[in-house]
C-alpha positions as CSV (number, residue, x, y, z in Angstrom):
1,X,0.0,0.0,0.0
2,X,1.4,3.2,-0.8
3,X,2.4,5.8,1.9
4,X,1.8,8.9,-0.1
5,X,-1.8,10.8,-0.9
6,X,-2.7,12.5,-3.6
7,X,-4.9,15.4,-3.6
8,X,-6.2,16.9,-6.8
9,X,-9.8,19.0,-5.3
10,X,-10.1,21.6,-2.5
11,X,-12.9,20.2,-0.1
12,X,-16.5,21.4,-0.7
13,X,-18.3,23.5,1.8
14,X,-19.6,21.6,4.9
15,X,-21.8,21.7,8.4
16,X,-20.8,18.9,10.4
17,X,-20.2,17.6,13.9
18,X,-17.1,15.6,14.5
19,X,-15.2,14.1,17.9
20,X,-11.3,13.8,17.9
21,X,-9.3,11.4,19.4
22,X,-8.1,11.4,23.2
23,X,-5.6,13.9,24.2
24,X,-1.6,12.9,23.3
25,X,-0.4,14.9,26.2
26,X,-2.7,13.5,29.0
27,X,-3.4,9.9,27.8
28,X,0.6,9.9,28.1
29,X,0.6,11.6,31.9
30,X,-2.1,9.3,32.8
31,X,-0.6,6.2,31.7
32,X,2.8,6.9,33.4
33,X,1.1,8.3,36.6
34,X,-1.3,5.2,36.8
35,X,1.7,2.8,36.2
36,X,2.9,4.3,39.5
37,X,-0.4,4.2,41.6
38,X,-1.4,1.4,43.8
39,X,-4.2,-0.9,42.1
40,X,-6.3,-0.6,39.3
41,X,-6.5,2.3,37.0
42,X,-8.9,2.8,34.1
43,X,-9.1,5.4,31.2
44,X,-11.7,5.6,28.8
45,X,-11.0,7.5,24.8
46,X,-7.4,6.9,25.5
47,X,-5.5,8.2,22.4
48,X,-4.6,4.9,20.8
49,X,-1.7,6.0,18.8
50,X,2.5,5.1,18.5
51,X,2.7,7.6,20.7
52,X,0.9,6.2,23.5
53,X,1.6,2.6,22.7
54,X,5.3,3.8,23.2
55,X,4.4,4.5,26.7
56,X,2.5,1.4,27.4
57,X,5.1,-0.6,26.5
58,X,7.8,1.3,28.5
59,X,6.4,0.8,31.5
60,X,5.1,-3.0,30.7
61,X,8.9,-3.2,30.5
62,X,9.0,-1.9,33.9
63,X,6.8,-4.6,35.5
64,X,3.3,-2.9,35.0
65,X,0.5,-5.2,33.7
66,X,-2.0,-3.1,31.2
67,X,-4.6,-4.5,29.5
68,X,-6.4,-2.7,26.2
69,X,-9.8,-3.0,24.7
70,X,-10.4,-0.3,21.6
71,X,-9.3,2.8,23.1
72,X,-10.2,1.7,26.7
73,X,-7.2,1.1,29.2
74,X,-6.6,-0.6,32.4
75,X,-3.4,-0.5,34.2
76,X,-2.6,-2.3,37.4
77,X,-0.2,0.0,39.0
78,X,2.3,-1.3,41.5
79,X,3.1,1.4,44.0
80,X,5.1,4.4,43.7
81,X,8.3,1.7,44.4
82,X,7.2,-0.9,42.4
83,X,8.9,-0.6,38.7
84,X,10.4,-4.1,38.5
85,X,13.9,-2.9,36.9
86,X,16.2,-5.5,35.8
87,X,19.9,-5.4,34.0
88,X,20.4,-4.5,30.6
89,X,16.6,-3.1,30.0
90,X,16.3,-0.9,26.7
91,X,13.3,1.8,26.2
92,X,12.1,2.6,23.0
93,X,10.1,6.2,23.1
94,X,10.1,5.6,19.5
95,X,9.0,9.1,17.8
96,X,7.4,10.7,21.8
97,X,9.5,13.2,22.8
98,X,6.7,13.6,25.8
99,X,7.7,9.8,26.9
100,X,11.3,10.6,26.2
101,X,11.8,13.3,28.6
102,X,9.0,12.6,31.0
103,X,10.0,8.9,32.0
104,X,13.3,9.8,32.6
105,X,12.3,11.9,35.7
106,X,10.6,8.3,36.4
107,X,13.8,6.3,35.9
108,X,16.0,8.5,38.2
109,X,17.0,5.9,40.8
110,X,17.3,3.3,38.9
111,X,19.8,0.8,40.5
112,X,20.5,-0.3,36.8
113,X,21.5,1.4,33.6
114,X,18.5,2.4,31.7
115,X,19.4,2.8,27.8
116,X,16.8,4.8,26.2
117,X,16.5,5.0,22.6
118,X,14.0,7.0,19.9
119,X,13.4,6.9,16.0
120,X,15.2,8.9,13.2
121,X,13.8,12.0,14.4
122,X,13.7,11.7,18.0
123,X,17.2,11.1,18.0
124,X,18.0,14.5,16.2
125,X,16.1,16.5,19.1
126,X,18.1,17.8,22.5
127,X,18.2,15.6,25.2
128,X,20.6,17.5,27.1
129,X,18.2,20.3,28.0
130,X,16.7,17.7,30.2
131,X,19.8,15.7,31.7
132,X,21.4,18.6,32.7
133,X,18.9,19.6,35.4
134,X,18.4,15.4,36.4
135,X,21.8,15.0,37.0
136,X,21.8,17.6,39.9
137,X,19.5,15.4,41.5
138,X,22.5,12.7,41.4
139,X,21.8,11.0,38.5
140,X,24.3,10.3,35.5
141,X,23.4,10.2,32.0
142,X,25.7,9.3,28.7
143,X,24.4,10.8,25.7
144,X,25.2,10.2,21.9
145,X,27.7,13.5,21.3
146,X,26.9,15.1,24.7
147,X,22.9,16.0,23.7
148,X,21.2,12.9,21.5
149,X,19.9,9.8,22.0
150,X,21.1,6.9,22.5
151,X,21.7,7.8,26.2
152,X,22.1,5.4,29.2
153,X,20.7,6.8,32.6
154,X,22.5,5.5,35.6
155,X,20.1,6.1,38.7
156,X,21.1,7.2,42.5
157,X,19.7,5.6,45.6
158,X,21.3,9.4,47.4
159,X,18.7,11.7,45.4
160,X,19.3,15.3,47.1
161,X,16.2,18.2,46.1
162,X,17.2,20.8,43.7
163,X,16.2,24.5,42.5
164,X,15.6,24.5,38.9
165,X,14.8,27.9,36.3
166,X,12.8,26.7,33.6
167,X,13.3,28.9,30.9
168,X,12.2,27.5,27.5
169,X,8.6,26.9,28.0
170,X,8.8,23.5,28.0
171,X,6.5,21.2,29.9
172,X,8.4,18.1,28.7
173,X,11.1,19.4,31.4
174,X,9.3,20.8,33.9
175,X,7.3,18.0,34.0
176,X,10.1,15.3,34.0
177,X,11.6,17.5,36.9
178,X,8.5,16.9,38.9
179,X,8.5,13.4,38.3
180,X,12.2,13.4,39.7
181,X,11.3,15.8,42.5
182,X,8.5,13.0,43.7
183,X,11.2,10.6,44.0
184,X,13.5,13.1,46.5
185,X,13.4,13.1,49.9
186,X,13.0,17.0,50.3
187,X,11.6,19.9,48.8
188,X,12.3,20.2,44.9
189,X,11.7,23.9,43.4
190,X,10.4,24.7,40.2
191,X,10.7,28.7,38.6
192,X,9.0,27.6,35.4
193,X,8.1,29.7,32.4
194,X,4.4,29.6,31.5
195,X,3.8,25.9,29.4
196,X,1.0,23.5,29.5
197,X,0.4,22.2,32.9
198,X,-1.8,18.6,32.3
199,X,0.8,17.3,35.1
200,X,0.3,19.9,37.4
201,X,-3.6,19.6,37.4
202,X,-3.4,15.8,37.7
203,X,-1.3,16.4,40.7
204,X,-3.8,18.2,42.2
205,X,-6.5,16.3,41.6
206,X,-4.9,13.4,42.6
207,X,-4.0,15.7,46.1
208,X,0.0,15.2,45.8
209,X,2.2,17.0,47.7
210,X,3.0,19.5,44.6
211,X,2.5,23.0,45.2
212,X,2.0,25.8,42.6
213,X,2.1,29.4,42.9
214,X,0.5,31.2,39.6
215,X,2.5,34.5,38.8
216,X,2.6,36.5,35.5
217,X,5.1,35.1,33.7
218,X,5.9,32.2,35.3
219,X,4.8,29.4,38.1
220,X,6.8,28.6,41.3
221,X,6.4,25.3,41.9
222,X,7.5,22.8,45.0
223,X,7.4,18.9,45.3
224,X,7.8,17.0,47.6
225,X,8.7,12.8,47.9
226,X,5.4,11.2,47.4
227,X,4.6,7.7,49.2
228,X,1.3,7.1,47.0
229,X,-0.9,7.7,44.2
230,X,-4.1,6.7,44.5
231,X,-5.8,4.7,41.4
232,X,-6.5,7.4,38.5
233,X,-10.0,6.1,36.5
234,X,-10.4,9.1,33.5
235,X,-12.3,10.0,30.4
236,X,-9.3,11.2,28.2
237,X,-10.8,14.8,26.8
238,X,-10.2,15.3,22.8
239,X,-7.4,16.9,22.3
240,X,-6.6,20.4,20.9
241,X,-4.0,20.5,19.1
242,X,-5.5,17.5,16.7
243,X,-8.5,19.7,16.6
244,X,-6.8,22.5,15.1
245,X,-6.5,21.4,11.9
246,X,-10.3,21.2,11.5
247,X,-11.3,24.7,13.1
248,X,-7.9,26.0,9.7
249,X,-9.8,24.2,7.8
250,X,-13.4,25.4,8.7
251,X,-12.0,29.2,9.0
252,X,-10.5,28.6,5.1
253,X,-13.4,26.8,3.2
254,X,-16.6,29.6,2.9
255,X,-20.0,29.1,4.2
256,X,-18.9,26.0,6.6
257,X,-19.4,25.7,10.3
258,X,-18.1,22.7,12.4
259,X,-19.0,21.6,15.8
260,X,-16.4,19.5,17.5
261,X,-17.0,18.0,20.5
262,X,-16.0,17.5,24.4
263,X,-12.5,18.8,23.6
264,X,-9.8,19.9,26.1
265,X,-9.5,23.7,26.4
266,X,-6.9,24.0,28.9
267,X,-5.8,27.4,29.2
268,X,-2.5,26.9,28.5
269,X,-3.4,24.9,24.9
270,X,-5.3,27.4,23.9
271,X,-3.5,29.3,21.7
272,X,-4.0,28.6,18.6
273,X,-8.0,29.8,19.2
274,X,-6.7,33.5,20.4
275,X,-4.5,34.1,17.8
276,X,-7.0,32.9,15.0
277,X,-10.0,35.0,16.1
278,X,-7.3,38.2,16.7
279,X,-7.0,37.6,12.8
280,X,-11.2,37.3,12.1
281,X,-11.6,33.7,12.8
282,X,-15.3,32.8,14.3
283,X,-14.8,30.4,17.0
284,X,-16.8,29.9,20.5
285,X,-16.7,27.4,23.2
286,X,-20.0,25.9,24.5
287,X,-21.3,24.0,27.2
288,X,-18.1,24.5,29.1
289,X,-17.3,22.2,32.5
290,X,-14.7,21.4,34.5
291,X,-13.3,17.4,34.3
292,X,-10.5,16.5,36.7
293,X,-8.9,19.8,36.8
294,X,-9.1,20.6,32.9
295,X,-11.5,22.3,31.2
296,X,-13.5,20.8,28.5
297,X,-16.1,22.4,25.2
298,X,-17.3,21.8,22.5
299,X,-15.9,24.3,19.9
300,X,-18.2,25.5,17.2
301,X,-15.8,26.7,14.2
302,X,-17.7,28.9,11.5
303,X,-16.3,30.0,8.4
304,X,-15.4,34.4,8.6
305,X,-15.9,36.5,5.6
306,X,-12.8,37.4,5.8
307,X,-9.4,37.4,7.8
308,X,-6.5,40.1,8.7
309,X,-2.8,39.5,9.4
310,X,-1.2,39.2,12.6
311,X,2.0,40.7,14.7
312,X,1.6,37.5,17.0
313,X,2.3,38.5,20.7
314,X,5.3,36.4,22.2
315,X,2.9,35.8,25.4
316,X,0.5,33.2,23.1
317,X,3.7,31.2,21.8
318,X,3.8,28.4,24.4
319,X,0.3,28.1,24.5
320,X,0.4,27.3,20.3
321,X,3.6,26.0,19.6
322,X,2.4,22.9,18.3
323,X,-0.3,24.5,16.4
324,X,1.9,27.3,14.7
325,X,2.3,25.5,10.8
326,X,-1.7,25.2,10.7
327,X,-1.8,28.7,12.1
328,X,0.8,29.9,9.1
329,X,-2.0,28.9,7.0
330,X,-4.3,31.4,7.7
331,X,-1.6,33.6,7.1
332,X,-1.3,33.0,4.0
333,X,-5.2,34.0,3.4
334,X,-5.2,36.6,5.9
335,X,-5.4,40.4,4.5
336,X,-2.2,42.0,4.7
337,X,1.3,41.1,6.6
338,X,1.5,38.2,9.7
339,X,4.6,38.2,12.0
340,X,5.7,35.2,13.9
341,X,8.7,35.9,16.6
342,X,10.5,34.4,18.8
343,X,9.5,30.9,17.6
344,X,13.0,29.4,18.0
345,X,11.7,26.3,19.9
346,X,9.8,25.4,16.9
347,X,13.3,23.9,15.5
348,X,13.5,22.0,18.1
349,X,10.1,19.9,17.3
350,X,10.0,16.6,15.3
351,X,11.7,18.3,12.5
352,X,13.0,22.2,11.9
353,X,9.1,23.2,11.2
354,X,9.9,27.0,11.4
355,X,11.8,25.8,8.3
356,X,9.1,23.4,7.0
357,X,6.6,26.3,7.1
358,X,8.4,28.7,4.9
359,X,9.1,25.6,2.4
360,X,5.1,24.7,2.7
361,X,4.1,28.3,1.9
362,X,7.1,29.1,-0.5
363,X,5.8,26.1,-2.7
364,X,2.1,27.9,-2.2
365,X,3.3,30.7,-4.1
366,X,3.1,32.7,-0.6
367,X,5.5,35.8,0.0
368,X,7.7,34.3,2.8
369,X,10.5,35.5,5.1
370,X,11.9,33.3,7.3
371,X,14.6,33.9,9.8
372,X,15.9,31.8,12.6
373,X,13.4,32.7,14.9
374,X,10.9,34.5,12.9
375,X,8.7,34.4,9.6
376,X,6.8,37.0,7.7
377,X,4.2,36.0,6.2
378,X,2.4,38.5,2.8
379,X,-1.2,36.9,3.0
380,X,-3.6,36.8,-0.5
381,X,-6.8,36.5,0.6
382,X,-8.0,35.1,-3.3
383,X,-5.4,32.9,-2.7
384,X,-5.6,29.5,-5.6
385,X,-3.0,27.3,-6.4
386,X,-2.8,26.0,-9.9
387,X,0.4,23.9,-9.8
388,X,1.8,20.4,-8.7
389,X,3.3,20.3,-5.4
390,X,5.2,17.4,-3.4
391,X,6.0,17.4,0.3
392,X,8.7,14.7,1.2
393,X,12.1,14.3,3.1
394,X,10.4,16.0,6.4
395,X,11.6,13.1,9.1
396,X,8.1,11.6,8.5
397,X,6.6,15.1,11.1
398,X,2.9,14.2,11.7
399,X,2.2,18.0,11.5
400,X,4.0,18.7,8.3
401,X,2.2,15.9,6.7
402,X,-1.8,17.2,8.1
403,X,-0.6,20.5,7.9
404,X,0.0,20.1,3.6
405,X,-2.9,18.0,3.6
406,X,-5.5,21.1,5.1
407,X,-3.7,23.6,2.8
408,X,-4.1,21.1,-0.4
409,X,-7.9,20.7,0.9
410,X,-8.2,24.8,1.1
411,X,-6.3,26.4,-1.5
412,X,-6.3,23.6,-4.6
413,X,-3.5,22.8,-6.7
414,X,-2.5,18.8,-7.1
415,X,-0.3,18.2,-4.3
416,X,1.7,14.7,-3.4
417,X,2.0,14.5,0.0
418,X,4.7,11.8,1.6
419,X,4.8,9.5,4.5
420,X,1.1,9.5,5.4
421,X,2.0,6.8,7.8
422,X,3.3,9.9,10.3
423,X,-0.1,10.7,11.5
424,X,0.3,6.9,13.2
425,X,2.6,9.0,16.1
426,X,-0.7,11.1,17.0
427,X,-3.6,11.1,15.2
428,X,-4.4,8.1,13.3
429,X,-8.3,9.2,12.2
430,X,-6.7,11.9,11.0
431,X,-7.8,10.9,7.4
432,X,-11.3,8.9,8.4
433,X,-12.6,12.6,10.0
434,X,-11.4,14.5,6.6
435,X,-13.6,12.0,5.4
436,X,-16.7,12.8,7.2
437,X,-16.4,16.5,6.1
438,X,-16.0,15.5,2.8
439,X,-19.3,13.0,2.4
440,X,-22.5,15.6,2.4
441,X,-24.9,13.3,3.0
């Protein structure tokens, strides 16, 4: 079967209602928390993608028993002590940089060496922003050329509490930190820049000793050794950032509206919706609640008449860096000139997709400057392509490949899109929803 598509026809109008898969970054968080509660632990929607199965299988390897049915999950969790680790043990996070960086904060007194490996394009992405603060715990790491994966983590039974300045906005770190800090005798503290918090607000709701102190810019938080996690049953929300490409797509195609439902609209995911409606976009959240700690809608999407550029504030990067290549695309319709800044972490993604988005919109036809932080982006809002265009050689990204496939879907042209197999890592409906839009009946 071949692993490219080929997409000749912009998608009709449409008025549907659609439900998304589970969300990456929680059904990850809940399957490494519940793999260290005591006792059974069940999820409902979990996100049944590589992604996820990369994290089962981690901590099966670790001793854990799980058992799957569709996307419904039970774990039987052995204790906050009871990983089974055993000599020469290899972990594959495959493409999850999540996994990567998250289970290492879980691994940190191992009393063997821990090799942890990735894919292609995991093992081009910086581990060493994450070794360096879990060796001060007393942990010792060997990394491919000081920074890639392979690396071997050897654990420390003498953990000692640190004081650690997150500064990138990442939530893989501060989150692996946490896990480390719950394995300290002590008090770990956390100055971290503002990124999604799904571990946060399931350490709250499960009532661990992890406090947090909201501040402007940034959150002080302090952890503490935990003894146990009580058993974690959840309904894994949709997630966001698989939603955005539908609520592009909706905003591109005229006279279409969209309802998608029971999605996760954590404030810190959110983004991607605050940017697009400061450029025009029509988007609302109804019936609103509060699950666990998040906070879940149902987002009705409806097509604008018409859409302005964008100087992005730096403030709504962290909540939409994983969304930023969908956003570019509305860009490139918007009236008038977009500015992306500060978007330097962007390179540091799956593959360089600061990069891939000036190649996707340079290939558009699009006016396109791209620096190494930054792109400018000259918007057209009669925007048609008329040519043959073929996206390939991107380290198999799952959002470069959806990302070409919504802009082949709203601006026309005949475009070959490669690796289709990507969207395996997050978002394997990915095609079966476009689907559904597509069939009027």
């Amino acid at each position: 079967m071949s692993d490219t598509i080929i997409i000749k026809n912009k998608i009709k109008k449409f008025n549907k209602k659609i439900e998304i898969s589970g969300d990456k970054s929680i059904s990850i968080r809940w399957v490494l928390l519940s793999s260290l509660a005591k006792g059974i632990s069940r999820a409902k929607n979990l996100l049944m993608s590589e992604d996820v199965m990369a994290a089962i299988n981690a901590v099966k390897k670790l001793g854990i028993k799980i058992k799957i049915n569709k996307n419904n999950c039970v774990v039987n969790g052995n204790g906050i002590n009871g990983y089974k680790y055993r000599k020469n043990l290899v972990i594959d996070a495959q493409n999850s940089g999540t996994l990567g960086r998250l289970i290492l904060g879980l691994l940190i007194d191992t009393p063997y060496p821990i090799k942890l490996i990735g894919d292609n394009s995991l093992s081009k992405r910086d581990f060493k922003r994450i070794t360096e603060p879990l060796s001060k715990f007393g942990a010792k790491f060997n990394l491919t050329k000081n920074k890639y994966l392979p690396l071997t983590i050897y654990g420390s039974k003498k953990l000692k509490p640190i004081n650690y300045k997150e500064n990138r906005g990442s939530a893989q770190c501060k989150s692996s930190v946490i896990f480390a800090g719950m394995r300290t005798e002590g008090e770990t503290k956390i100055k971290a820049k503002k990124s999604r918090n799904h571990t946060e607000l399931l350490a709250k709701y499960l009532k661990l000793p992890i406090n947090v102190k909201l501040n402007k810019n940034h959150d002080l938080i302090k952890i503490k050794k935990i003894k146990k996690i009580k058993n974690l049953n959840y309904k894994i929300p949709s997630d966001i950032s698989s939603s955005s490409f539908f609520i592009v797509l909706t905003t591109l195609i005229k006279n279409s509206n969209l309802t998608i439902k029971n999605v996760n609209i954590n404030p810190s995911r959110i983004g991607i919706i605050k940017i697009l409606k400061q450029m025009g976009a029509n988007i609302k959240f109804k019936k609103q609640k509060n699950y666990k700690g998040e906070r879940i809608a149902n987002i009705f999407v409806q097509s604008p008449k018409s859409l302005k550029g964008i100087n992005c504030p730096i403030k709504l990067n962290s909540g939409a860096i994983d969304e930023f290549l969908v956003i570019f695309l509305v860009a490139a319709k918007a009236k008038g000139v977009s500015y992306f800044k500060n978007l330097k972490e962007l390179n540091e993604k799956e593959s360089p997709r600061l990069k891939w988005g000036g190649k996707i919109l340079k290939q558009m036809g699009v006016k396109t400057i791209v620096n190494k932080d930054s792109i400018k982006i000259y918007g057209n809002p009669e925007l048609e392509i008329n040519k043959n265009i073929i996206i390939k050689n991107y380290l198999k990204d799952h959002r470069v490949f959806m990302t070409s496939v919504i802009a082949a879907l709203s601006f026309g042209g005949n475009w070959k899109i490669h690796d289709k197999s990507s969207i395996k890592t997050s978002f394997p409906n990915f095609i079966k929803i476009l689907d559904q839009l597509n069939n009027n009946e």
